[in-house]
N, C-alpha and C positions, 0 to 999 in steps of 0.2 A: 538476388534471385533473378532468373531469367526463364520467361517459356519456353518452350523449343519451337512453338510457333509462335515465332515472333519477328520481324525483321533486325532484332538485332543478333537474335543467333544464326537467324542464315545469312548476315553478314559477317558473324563472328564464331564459329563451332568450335571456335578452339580457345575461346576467353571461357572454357569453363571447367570446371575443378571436375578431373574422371583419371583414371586407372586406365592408361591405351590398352591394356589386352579382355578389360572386361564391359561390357554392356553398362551403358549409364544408366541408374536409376534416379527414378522420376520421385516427387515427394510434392503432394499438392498440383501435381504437375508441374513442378518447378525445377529446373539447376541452380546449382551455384555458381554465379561468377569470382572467377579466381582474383582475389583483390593482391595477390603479389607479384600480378604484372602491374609496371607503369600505365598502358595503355588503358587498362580496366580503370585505374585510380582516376587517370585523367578524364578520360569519356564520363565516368557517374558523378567527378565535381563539376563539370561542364552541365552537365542536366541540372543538378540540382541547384547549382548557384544562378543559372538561369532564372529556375522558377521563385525562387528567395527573393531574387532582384527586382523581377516583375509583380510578383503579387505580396499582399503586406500579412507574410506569414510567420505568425510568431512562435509556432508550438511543431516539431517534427516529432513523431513516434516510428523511431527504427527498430521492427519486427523483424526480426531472424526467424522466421515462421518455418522452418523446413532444419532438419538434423543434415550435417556431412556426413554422408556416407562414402562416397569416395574423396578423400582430401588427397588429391595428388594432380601436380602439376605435369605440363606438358611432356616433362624429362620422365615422367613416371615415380617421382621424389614424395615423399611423404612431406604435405607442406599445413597440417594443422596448426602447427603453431604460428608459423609465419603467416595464415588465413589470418589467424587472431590478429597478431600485428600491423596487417593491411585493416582491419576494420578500423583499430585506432588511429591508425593515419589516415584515413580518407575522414575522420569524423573531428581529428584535430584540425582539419584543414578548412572543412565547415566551420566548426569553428571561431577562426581565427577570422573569416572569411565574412563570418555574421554571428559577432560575439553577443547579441541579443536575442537570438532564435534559442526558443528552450529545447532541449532532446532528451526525448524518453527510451529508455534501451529498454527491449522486450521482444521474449521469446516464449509465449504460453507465460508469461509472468518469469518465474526463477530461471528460466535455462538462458538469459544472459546476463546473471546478476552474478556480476564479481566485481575485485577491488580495482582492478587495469583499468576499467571500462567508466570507473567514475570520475576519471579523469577528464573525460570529453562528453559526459552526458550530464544533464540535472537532477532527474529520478528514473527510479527504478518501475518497473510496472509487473506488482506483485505474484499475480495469479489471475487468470482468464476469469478465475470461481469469484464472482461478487457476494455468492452468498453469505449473507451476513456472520451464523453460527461457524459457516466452514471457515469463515474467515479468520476468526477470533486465533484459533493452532497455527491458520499459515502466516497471520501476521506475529505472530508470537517468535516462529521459528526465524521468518527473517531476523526480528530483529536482534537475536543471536550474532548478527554476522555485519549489520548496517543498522542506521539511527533514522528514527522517524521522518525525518525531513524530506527522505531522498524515497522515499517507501508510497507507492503510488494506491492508495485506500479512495475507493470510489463509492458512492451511494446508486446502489442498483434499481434495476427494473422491480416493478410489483412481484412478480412470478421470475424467481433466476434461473437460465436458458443452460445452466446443467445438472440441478439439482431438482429443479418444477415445486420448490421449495417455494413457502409465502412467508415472509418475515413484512413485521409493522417496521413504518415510515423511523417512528421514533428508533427503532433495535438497529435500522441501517444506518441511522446517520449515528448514534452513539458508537456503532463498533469503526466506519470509515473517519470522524472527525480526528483521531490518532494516528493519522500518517497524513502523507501529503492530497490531504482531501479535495476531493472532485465527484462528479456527478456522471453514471451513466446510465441514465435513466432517458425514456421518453415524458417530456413534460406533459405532454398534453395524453397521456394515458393517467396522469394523478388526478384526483380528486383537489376540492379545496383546501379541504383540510390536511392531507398530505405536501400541498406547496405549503402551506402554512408552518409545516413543522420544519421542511425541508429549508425555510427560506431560515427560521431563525435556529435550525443547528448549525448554519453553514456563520449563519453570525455568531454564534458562540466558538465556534474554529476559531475564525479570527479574534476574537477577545484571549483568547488565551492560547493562539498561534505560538508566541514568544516563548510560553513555558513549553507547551507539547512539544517544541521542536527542539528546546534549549538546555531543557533540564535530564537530571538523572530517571533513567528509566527503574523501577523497582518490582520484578516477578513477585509475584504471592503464590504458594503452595497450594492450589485447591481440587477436588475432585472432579471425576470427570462431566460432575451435572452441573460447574457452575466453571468461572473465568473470572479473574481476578488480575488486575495490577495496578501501579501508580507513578504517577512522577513527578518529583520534587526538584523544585528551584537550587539551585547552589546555595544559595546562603540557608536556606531549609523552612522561610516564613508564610514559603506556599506552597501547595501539591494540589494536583488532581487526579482521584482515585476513579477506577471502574470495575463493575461489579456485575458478572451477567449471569442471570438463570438460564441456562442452558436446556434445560427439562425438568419434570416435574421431580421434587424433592422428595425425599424420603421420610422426613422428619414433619412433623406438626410444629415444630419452633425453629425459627430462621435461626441458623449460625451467624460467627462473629467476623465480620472485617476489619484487617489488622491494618493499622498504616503504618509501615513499615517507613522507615528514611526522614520520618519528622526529630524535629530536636525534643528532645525529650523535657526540656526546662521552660521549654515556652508554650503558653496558652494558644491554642485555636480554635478560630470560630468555624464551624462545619455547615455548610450548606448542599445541597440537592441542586444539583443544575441543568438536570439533564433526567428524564422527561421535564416538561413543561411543567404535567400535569402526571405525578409517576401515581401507578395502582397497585397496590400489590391487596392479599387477605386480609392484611394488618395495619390498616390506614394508621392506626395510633404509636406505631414503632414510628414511621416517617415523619409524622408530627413532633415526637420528641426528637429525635435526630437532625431536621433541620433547622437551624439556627444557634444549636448546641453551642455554648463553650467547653470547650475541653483539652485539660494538659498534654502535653504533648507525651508523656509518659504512659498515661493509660493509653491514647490512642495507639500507639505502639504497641503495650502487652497485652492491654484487656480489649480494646476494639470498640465496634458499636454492634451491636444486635439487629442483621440484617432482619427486614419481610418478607416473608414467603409468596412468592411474586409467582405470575405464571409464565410457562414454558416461554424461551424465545424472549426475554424483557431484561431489559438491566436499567441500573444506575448508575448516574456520574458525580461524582461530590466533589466539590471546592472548600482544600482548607485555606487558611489564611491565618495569619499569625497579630493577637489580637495586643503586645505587649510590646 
């Protein structure tokens, strides 16, 4: 992208992607520079390898923040798709260039997540929306299409800057620890208690990084007041299930969660891992439920007997294969 005031467009009005018989339009205030000339490729690895060289930067986020509206080159040629091609060449060239600099591809989150582009990036950057509950369907839909690893799940501010939405510390870090977790929060706008939670979901990521990212992802079927899924190791002796109340329930008795993807011959032991300290109406369901043994056969058909929790609150459970 380029200003139009800027010293490098009024040295260059012609390194930028427009239709010569129509009016450029602006977006952000911004153009496009046309990345299928040589000169453009050369001039922006020259910048940025520059600044790579000098300072000790280990993380780039390439925001495509503006839509092509005129994709055409100087000749007047329809050149969208060779645009695409110019971005993967100038970002394979980075690169190669500094095979340790991590890059996140992102455009408002989905509008540059495709399969081309992961070729030359590390993660994807979901959705602008941190909000916790919105979050739950847009991470759901990505990952139809890409695997958690690469799926960019942030822990938000108190208040999220498009919804004015307020979700608990514990619901943010339970729905972001499932993809490639990070924090976009102001620290010093939390409480203690909120670093406190923040500090040991981010450690429980890591404890079980290896399955979230590793293992078989498993959908569960549920309504639209609650969110459910799971994911089970390859050899099938471990899973970590999630469980979120979305809004208040309809019913006086908590329904049943299925785990779906366990070996049905082998015993597991069932633990709560997530809140610290989980609440729901029904303290005595959560009391039998964790630390539970149980076949791996009922957990699959018959389930365990959720608590009716309030709006905005989930569970995370770790099985573990006791045989």
């Amino acid at each position: 992208m380029v200003n139009p005031d800027s010293d490098l467009y009024r040295t260059h009005p012609d390194w930028v992607l427009k239709i010569p018989s129509a009016p450029l339009l602006l977006s952000r205030n911004q153009l496009v520079l046309d990345l299928t000339r040589d000169e453009v490729q050369s001039y922006l690895f020259a910048r940025l390898n520059d600044l790579l060289n000098e300072y000790p930067i280990n993380y780039l986020k390439w925001d495509m923040n503006r839509a092509i509206h005129q994709p055409g080159d100087q000749r007047g040629r329809a050149v969208g798709h060779e645009q695409t091609i110019g971005v993967y060449r100038l970002l394979s060239r980075i690169r190669d260039a500094h095979p340790d600099v991590e890059i996140e591809s992102c455009s408002s989150g989905g509008g540059r997540a495709d399969f081309g582009i992961l070729a030359h990036t590390d993660r994807i950057w979901t959705s602008d929306n941190n909000d916790a509950l919105d979050r739950l369907g847009i991470q759901k839909g990505f990952s139809m299409f890409f695997p958690s690893e690469i799926m960019g799940s942030h822990v938000g501010p108190n208040v999220c800057h498009l919804t004015d939405r307020q979700i608990s510390m514990e619901t943010r870090v339970g729905v972001s620890m499932f993809g490639h977790m990070g924090v976009e929060a102001n620290l010093f706008e939390l409480d203690d208690n909120q670093i406190k939670a923040l500090k040991a979901g981010i450690e429980l990521h890591k404890e079980h990084r290896d399955l979230i990212h590793g293992g078989t992802l498993v959908r569960l079927d549920t309504d639209t007041l609650e969110h459910s899924f799971g994911i089970v190791a390859s050899d099938k002796r471990e899973a970590i299930f999630s469980y979120t109340q979305i809004d208040s329930l309809q019913n006086s008795v908590g329904g049943s969660l299925l785990f779906v993807g366990l070996d049905k011959d082998r015993i597991y032991s069932i633990r709560i891992i997530w809140p610290e300290q989980p609440q729901s109406y029904s303290k005595s369901i959560l009391d039998v439920i964790n630390g539970s043994q149980i076949s791996g056969e009922a957990l699959i058909n018959v389930g365990v007997q959720l608590p009716i929790m309030k709006p905005a609150s989930l569970l995370v459970f770790h099985l573990l294969c006791v045989d």
